[in-house]
N, C-alpha and C positions, 0 to 999 in steps of 0.2 A: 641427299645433300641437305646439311641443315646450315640455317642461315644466322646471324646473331644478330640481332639489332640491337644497338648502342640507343639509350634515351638521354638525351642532357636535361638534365632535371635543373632549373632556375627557380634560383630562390625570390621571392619578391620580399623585398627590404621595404617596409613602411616608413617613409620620412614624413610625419606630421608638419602640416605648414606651420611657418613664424608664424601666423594669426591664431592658428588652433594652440599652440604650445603659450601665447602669452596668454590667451581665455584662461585656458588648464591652470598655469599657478598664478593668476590673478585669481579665480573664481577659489582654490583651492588653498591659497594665502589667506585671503578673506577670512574663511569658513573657518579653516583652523585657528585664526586670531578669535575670533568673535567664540569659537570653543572653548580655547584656553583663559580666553577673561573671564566666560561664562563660568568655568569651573571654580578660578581661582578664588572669584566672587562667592561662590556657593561654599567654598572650602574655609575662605577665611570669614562668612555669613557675613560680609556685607552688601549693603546698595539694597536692605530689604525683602534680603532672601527670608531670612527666619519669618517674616507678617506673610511673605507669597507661599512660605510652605505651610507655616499653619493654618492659613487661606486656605488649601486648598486638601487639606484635614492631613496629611502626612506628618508621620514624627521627624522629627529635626535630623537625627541621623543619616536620615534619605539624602540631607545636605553634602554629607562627607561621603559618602557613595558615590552621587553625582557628579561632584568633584573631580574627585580620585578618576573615575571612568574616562569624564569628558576631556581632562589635564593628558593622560595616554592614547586617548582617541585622536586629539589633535596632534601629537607627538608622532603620532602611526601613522598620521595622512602626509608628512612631512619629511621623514626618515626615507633616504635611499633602499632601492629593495622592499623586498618581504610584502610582494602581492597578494598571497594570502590574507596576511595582517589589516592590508589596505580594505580588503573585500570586508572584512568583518567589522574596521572603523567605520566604514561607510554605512556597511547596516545598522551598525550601532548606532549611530548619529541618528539616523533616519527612524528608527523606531525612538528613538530618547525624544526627540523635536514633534514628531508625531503622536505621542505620547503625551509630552506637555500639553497640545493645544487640546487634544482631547479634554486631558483632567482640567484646563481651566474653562472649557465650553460645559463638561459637567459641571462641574463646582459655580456654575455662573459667575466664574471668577471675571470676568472677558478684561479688564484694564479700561482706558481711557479709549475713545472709540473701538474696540476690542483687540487695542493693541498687544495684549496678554495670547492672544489668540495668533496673531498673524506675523507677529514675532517669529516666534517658536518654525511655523508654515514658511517664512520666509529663507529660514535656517535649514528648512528639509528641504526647500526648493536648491538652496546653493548647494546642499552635498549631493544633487543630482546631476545638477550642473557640472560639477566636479568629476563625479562619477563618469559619466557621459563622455566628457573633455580630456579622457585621462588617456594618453597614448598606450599602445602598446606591449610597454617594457613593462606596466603597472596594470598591466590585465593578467588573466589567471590562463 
């Protein structure tokens, strides 16, 4: 005699709290604001990008790279879908922000109380934040 057992298999539905979802696109609004100006800034070299990159011994071109990157990167943290995409803005961000403070702690570039430094660190703290904050639908 053979028996069959039936399993009901339930799905669990992640509903993120209203508190965790206004974090997410507060913290994640922010970060893409402050990328898109940062880039726009470096694209169209104002506000003293050209004196911060030859500061920090880079040819000017790095400007319009940076740009270009950071202008899409914010554009990808923002855009419905394409969690892949999101995974790789977010590395991006985080090595580019990491990055900077590095080369201006070498270059002893540091800023005004080394705010050249902690800028940049403050920008890789938010795309973690982001990161972290991001529900489900936008994970991989």
């Amino acid at each position: 005699m053979s028996t069959i057992v039936g399993a009901e298999i339930a799905a669990k539905v992640e509903i993120p709290s209203r508190g965790k979802m206004i974090a997410y696109w507060s913290v994640t609004f922010l970060l893409a604001a402050a990328v898109m100006l940062s880039g726009i800034g470096q694209l169209m070299q104002y506000g003293g990008n050209l004196e911060l990159v030859t500061n920090l011994g880079y040819p000017l071109y790095v400007l319009t790279i940076l740009g270009i990157w950071k202008a899409l990167g914010a554009i990808a943290l923002l855009v419905p879908g394409f969690p892949r995409l999101k995974e790789w803005a977010h590395a991006g961000i985080f090595f580019l922000m990491t990055g900077a403070a590095l080369s201006h702690l070498l270059a002893n570039d540091n800023g005004d109380s080394g705010f050249a430094i902690i800028l940049p660190l403050a920008y890789a703290a938010l795309n973690i934040a982001s990161w972290a904050l991001r529900p489900k639908s936008r994970t991989l």
